[in-house]
C-alpha positions in Angstrom: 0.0 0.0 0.0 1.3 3.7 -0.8 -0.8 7.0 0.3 0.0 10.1 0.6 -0.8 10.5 3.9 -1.6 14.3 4.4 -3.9 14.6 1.4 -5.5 11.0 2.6 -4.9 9.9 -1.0 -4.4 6.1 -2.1 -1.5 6.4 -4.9 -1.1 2.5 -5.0 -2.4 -0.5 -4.2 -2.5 -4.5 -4.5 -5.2 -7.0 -4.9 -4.6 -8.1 -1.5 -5.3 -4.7 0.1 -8.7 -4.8 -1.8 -9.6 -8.4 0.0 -9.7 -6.3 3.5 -12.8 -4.8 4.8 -13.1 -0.9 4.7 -12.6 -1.1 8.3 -9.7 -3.0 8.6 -8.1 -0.7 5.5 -8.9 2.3 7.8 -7.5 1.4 10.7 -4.2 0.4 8.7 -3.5 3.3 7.2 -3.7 5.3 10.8 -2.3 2.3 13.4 1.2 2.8 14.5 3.7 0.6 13.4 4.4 -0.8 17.0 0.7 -2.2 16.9 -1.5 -4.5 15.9 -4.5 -5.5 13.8 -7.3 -8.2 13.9 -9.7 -9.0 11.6 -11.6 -12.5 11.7 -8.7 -14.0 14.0 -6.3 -12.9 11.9 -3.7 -11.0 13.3 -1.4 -8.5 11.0 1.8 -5.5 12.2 2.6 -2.8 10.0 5.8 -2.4 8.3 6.8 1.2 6.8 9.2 0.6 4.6 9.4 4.1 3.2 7.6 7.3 4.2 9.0 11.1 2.5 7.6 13.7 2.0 3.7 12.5 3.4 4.4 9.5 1.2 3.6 6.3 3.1 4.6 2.6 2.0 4.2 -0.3 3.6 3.0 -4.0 4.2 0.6 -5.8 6.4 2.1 -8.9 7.5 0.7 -11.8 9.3 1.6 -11.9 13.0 -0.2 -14.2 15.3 3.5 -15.6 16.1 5.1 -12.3 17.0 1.6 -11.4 18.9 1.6 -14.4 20.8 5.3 -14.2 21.7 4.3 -10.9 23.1 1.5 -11.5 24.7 3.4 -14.4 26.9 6.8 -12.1 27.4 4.1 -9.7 28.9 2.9 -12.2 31.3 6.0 -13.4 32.2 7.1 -10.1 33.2 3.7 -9.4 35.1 4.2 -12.5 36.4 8.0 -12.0 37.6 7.3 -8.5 39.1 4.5 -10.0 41.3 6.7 -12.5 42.7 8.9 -9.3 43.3 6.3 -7.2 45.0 5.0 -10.6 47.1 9.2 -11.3 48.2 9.8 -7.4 49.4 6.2 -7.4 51.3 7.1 -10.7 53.2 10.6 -9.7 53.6 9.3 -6.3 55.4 6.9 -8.0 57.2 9.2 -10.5 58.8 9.9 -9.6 62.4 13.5 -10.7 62.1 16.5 -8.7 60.4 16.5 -10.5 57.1 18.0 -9.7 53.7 18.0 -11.8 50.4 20.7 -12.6 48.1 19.2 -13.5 44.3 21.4 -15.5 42.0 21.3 -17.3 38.6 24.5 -18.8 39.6 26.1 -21.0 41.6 29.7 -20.2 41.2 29.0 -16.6 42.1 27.7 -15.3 45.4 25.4 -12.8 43.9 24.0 -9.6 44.7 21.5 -8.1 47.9 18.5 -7.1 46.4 16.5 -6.8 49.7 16.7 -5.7 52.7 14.1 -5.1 55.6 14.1 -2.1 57.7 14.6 -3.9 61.1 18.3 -5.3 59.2 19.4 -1.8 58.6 17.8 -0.7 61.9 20.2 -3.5 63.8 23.2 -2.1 61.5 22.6 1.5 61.9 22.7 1.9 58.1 20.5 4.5 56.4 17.8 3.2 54.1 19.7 5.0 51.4 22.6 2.8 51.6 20.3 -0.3 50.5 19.8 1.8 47.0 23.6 2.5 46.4 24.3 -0.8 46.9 24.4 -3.7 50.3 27.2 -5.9 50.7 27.5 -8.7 52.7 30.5 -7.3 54.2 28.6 -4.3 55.2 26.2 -6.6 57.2 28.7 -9.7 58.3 31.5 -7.5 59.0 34.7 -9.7 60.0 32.5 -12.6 59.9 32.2 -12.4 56.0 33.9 -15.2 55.2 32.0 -17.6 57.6 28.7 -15.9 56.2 29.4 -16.5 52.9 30.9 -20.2 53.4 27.2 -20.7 54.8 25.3 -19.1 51.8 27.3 -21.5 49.5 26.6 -24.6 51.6 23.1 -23.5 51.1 23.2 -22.6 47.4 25.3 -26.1 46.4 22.9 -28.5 48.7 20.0 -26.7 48.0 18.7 -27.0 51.9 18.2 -24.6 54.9 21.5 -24.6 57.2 22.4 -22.4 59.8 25.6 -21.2 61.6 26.2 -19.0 64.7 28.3 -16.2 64.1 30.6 -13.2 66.1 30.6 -10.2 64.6 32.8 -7.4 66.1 32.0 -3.6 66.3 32.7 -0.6 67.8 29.9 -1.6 70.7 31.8 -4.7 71.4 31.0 -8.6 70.1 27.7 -9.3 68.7 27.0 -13.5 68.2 24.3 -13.9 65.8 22.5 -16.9 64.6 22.5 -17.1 60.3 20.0 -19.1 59.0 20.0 -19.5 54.9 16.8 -20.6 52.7 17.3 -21.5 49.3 14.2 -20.3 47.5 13.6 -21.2 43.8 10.9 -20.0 40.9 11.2 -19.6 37.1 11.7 -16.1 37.0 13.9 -15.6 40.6 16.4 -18.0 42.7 18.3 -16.7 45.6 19.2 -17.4 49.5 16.9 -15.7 52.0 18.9 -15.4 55.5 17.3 -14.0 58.5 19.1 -13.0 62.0 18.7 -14.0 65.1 20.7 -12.0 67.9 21.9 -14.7 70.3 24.1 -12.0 72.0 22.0 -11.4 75.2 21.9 -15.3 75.8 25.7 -15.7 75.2 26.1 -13.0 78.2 24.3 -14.7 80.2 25.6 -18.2 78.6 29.2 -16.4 80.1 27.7 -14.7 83.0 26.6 -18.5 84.0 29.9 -20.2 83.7 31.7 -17.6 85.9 28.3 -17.7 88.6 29.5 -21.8 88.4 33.5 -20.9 88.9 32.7 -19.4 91.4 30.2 -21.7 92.8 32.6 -25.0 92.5 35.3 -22.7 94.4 32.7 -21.5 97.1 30.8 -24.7 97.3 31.6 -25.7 100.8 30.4 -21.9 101.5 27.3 -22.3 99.9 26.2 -25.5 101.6 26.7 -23.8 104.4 24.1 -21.4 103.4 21.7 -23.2 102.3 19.0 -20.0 102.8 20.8 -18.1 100.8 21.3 -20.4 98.0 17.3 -20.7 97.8 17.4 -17.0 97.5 19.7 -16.6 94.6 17.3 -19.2 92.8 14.1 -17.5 93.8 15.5 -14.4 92.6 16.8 -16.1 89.1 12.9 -17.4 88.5 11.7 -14.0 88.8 13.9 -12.8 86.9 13.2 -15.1 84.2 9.4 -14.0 85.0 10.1 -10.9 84.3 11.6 -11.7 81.1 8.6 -13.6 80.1 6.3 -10.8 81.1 8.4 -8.2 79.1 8.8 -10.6 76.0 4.8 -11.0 76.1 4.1 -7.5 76.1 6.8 -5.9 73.6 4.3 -9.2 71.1 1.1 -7.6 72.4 2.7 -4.2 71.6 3.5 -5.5 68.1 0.0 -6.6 67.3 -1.9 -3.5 68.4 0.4 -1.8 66.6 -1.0 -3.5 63.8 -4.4 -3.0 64.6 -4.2 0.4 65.4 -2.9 1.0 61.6 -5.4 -0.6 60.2 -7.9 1.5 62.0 -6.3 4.5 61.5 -6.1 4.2 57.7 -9.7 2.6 57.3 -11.6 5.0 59.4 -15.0 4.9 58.5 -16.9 6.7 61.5 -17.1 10.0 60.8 -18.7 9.0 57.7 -21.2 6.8 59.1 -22.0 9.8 62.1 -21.9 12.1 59.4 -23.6 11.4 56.2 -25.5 8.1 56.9 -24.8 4.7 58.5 -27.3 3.6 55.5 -26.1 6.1 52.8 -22.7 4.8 53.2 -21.1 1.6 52.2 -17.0 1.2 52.5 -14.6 -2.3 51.3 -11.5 -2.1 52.1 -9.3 -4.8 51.9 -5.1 -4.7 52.2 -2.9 -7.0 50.0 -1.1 -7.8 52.5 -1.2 -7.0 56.6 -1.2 -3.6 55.9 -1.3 -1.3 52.9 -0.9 1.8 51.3 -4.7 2.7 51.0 -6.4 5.1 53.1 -9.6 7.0 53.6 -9.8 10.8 54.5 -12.7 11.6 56.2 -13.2 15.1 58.0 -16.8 17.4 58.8 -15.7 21.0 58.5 -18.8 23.0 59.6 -21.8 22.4 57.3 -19.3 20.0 55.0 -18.6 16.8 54.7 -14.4 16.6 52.8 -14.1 12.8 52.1 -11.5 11.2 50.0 -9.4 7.9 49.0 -5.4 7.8 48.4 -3.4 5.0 47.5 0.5 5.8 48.7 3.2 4.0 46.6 4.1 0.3 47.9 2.4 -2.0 50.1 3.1 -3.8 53.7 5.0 -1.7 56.1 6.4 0.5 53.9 2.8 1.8 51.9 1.6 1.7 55.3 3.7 4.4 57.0 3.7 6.7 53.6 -0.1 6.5 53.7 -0.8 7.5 57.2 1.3 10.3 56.6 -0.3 11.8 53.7 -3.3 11.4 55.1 -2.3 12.8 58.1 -1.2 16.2 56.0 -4.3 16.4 54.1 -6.8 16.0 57.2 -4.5 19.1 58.3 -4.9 21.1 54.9 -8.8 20.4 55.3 -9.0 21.6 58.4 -7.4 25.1 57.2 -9.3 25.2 54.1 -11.6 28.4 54.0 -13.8 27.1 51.5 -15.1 24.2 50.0 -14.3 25.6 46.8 -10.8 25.8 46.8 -10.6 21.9 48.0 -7.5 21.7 45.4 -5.9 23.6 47.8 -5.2 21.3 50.0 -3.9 19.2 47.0 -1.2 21.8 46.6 -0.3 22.1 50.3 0.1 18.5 50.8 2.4 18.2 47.6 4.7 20.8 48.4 5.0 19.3 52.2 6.0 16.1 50.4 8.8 18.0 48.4 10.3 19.3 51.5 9.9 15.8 53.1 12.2 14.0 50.2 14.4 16.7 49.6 13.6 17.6 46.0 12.6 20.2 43.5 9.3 19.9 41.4 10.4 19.9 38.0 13.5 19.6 38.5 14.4 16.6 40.4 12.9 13.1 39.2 10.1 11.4 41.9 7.6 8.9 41.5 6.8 8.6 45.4 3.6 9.7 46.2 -0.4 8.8 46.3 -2.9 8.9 43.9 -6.2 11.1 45.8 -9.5 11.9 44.8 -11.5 14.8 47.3 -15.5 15.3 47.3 -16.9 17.8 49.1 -20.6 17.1 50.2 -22.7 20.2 51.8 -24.7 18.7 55.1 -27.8 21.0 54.8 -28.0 22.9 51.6 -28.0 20.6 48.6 -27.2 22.9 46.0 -23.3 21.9 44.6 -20.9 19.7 45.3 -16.9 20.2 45.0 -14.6 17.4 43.6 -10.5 17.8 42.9 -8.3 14.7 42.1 -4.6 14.0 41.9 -4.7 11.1 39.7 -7.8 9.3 40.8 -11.0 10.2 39.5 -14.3 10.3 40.8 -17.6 8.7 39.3 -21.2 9.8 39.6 -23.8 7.4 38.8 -27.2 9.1 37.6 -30.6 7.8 38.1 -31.1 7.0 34.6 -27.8 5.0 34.3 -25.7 7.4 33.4 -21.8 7.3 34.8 -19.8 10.9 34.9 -16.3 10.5 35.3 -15.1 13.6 37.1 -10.6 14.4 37.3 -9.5 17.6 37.3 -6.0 16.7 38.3 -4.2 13.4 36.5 -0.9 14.1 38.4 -0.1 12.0 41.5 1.1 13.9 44.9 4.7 13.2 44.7 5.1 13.2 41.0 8.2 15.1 39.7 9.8 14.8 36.3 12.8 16.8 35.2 12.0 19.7 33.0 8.6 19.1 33.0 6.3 21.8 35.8 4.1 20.7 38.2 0.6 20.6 37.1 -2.1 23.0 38.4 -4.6 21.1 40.7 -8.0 22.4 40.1 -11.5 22.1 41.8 -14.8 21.3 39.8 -18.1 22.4 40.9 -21.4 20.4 40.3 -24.8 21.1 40.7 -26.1 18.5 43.5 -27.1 16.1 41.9 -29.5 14.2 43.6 -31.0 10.5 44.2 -28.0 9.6 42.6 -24.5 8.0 43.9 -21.0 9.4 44.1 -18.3 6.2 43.7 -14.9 6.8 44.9 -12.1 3.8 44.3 -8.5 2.9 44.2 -6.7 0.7 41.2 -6.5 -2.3 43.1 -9.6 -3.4 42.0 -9.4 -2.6 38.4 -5.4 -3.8 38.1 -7.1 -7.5 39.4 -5.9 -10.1 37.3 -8.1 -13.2 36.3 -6.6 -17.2 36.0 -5.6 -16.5 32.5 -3.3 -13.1 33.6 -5.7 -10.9 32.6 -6.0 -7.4 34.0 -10.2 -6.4 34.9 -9.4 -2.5 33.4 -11.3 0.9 34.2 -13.6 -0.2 30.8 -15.4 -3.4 32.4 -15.5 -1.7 36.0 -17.1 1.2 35.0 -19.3 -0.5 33.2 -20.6 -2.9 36.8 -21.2 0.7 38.0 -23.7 1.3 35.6 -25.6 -1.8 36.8 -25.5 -0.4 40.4 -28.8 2.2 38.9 -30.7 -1.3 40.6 -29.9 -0.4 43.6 -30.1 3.2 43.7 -30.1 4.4 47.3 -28.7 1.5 48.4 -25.1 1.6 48.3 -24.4 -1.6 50.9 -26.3 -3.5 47.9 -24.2 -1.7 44.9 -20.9 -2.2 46.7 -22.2 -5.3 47.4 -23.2 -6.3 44.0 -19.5 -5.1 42.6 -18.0 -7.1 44.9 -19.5 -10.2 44.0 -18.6 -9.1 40.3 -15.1 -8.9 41.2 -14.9 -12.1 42.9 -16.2 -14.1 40.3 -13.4 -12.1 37.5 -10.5 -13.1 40.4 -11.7 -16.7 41.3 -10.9 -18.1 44.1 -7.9 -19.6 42.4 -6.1 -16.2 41.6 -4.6 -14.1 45.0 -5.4 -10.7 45.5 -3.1 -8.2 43.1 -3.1 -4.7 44.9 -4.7 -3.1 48.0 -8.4 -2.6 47.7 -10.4 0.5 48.6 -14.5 1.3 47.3 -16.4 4.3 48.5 -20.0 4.3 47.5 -22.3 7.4 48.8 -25.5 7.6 48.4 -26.8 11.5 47.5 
């Protein structure tokens, strides 16, 4: 085929061209060379093999091979990043000082490529020096050698093995416990080696055989004194009581913890005291323990500011970056002096992030951040509603069906990239509209993948919403009715992908 491209006129052609369908001859001459078309299950790419002067010619070649090739490399690498995400959360989870070491081969030791916060916590290393680069010198010390001795054992025999180590530093000997898993998948092979600090018991292991020196030397002594003897030992169980006590609380500490993030980031009573235990419906369900979803809830006056965010990672580390944010925009809300400049506290809470990392908006490159959508709903007045995103939009469903996708900003908080300025958050105002129901949601549900790898998309979700006009003024039964949808695209078969998050109001 040869066109000239800017007057849209054909200048040659072959039989073969005249077997497609008008359609399929469209959509060739405007498809990008990098994409595909199908036609009947036929699959054909575009190759240009000349184009001057607004002349274009090319061929259409088959390319269900190539398309398929593609199409598995894509899951592969969906599938390999996964496995990624899944390795950091458990590593970050694990209440032990653990790092993993990934190799392809077993002649070399291979690299760190995680590292959880309570390892570089116990070494006194800043997080930063995980990104430059961890070796396991930096974490063994002088016990390198016996460290990576056991790594290699573990690597050739392909079986868990464990070694106590001493360490030496500046705060004196430290004896640590090394155990090494061998872990093994078809995208990612490595040792996984947690720490236990044995150093406390090896005190007291040395502590004990002085006490028993001493008491083969005074032995004559202490049968002599008997009474006294019995109160050594009485004083040794409570001490050991105490340590019980101590260990039981610092676990009970450790759960709360837990529970008190969950609560903190899932808070839903304001809404239900607010707006409506029945005109309010809220799913929220983490990836992992914890996650980087949150929900900002806050009555101002006669106003109602109520938004979602999902904060960049999940576990521990999503966690603490979404309490945070929401923390700063609960703050900016509180300050705002009118429900029409809600993007206000958009800005505010993206410049505070700036000064947190250290870096220059469009200057500096930073992908850090949360995605947040904001509504404000008046309390007594129904007359307009106010809505400003940062990447997440929000959806109105109307009573005949209708669904109006509402984002005024498509820019994450956090997002920086060199030479490029900071977009302008801005706030849209909407007439009230009522009977109808304001759907607020995070991408965990629509980046779900099914058995067969694929991902649900905005498309199909959006389109459950519409179904939701069944249930209008019942949002339990339209959150309700999208949950089941999603269930049945997941299976029970296919694990969770992201954090979860749905908001459904009912106006």
């Amino acid at each position: 085929m040869r066109w000239h491209k800017d007057k849209g006129k054909v200048l040659a052609k072959n039989e073969a061209w005249e077997l497609l369908s008008p359609e399929i001859q469209e959509q060739a001459l405007l498809i990008p060379p990098w994409d595909f078309l199908h036609e009947n299950g036929r699959i054909w790419s575009k190759h240009i093999i000349e184009e001057n002067d607004g002349i274009e010619t090319f061929f259409l070649l088959p390319a269900e091979a190539y398309y398929d090739v593609i199409q598995r490399l894509e899951k592969a690498q969906s599938e390999a990043k996964t496995l990624r995400e899944q390795l950091h959360a458990f590593v970050q989870n694990v209440p032990l000082p653990l790092f993993v070491l990934q190799t392809n081969d077993s002649s070399k030791m291979g690299r760190i490529t995680f590292a959880n916060k309570l390892l570089m916590e116990t070494l006194q290393l800043p997080l930063k020096k995980l990104y430059e680069g961890l070796s396991i010198q930096d974490i063994l010390g002088d016990a390198v050698q016996v460290g990576e001795a056991l790594i290699t054992q573990a690597q050739q025999a392909q079986a868990p093995v464990q070694e106590t180590i001493e360490r030496h530093g500046p705060d004196g000997p430290k004896y640590w416990l090394l155990r090494a898993f061998p872990f093994e998948s078809p995208s990612l092979s490595g040792i996984m080696v947690g720490i236990i600090d044995l150093t406390r018991e090896k005190e007291q292991e040395r502590q004990l055989a002085e006490a028993y020196q001493e008491l083969q030397v005074q032995a004559e002594e202490l049968r002599q004194n008997q009474e006294e003897l019995i109160a050594v030992n009485e004083a040794l169980e409570a001490a050991r009581a105490e340590s019980d006590s101590r260990r039981q609380e610092l676990e009970d500490s450790l759960r709360a913890a837990q529970r008190y993030q969950r609560t903190i980031l899932f808070r839903t009573k304001v809404l239900y005291d607010t707006w409506g235990y029945e005109r309010v419906s809220a799913v929220a369900r983490p990836h992992a323990f914890v996650g980087g979803d949150f929900i900002v809830a806050r009555r101002v006056g006669d106003w109602l500011y109520v938004g979602i965010g999902d904060a960049t990672g999940h576990g521990s580390s999503g966690a603490l970056l979404a309490v945070t944010i929401q923390s700063m925009l609960h703050q900016a809300l509180m300050q705002l002096a009118s429900p029409a400049l809600l993007h206000q506290a958009l800005e505010e809470v993206r410049v505070e992030l700036a000064d947190i990392w250290d870096i220059r908006l469009g200057e500096q490159l930073s992908n850090e951040g949360a995605e947040v959508a904001l509504v404000a709903l008046p309390l007594r007045q129904q007359e307009t509603i106010y809505i400003a995103t940062a990447g997440r939009p929000v959806y109105i469903l109307q009573p005949d069906g209708r669904i109006d996708e509402n984002l005024s900003g498509r820019r994450a908080l956090g997002w920086s990239v060199p030479g490029q300025a900071p977009e302008s958050y801005t706030t849209i105002a909407l007439p009230y509209p009522t009977k109808a129901t304001l759907f607020l949601f995070t991408d965990g549900i629509t980046d779900q993948l099914d058995p067969r790898g694929k991902r649900l998309g905005r498309k199909t979700f959006v389109s459950w919403l519409t179904e939701c006009a069944l249930f209008l003024g019942d949002p339990r039964s339209q959150t309700r009715h999208l949950t089941q949808k999603w269930q049945a695209w997941k299976t029970e078969g296919v694990e969770q992908t992201d954090d979860i998050l749905l908001l459904a109001f009912s106006l």
